[in-house]
Steps between C-alpha positions, in 0.01 A plus 500: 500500500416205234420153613705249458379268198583112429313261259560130415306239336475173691404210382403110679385429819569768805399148714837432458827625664687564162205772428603706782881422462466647152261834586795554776754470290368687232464801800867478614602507137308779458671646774202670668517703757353349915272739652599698781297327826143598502221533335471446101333439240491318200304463178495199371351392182391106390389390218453115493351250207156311484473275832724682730389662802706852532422442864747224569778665352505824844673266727775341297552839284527695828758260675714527145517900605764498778785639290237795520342495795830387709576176590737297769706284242478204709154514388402632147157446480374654820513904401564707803228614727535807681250584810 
């Protein structure tokens, strides 16, 4: 079975809620498909300029990933979390 691939280029500060509102929307547009429940796992590559730490950018990327990982649309920025 192939993976599932998406790339996108991103660019000002992921501090801010317009960064995730765009990586979402660029996911929905992209029409990916949400995991089944369980455990997964993703490859995810960064590549940031001079000065940034690639370390801030988990927690905000991640919480952009709903339309992937599921979601409750009441709340689009906390990805499902299965037990």
């Amino acid at each position: 079975m192939a993976s599932a691939q998406f790339s996108t280029q991103m660019t000002g500060s992921y501090e801010r809620k317009e960064w995730k509102q765009e990586l979402r929307g660029r996911l929905l547009r992209a029409r990916v498909a949400t995991v089944e429940p369980g455990p997964v796992a993703m490859e995810i590559g960064l590549t940031t300029g001079p000065g940034r730490n690639w370390a801030n950018l988990w927690k905000p990327l991640i919480d952009s990933f709903g339309p992937v990982l599921g979601e409750d649309p009441a709340r689009p920025f906390h990805p499902a979390v299965t037990a």
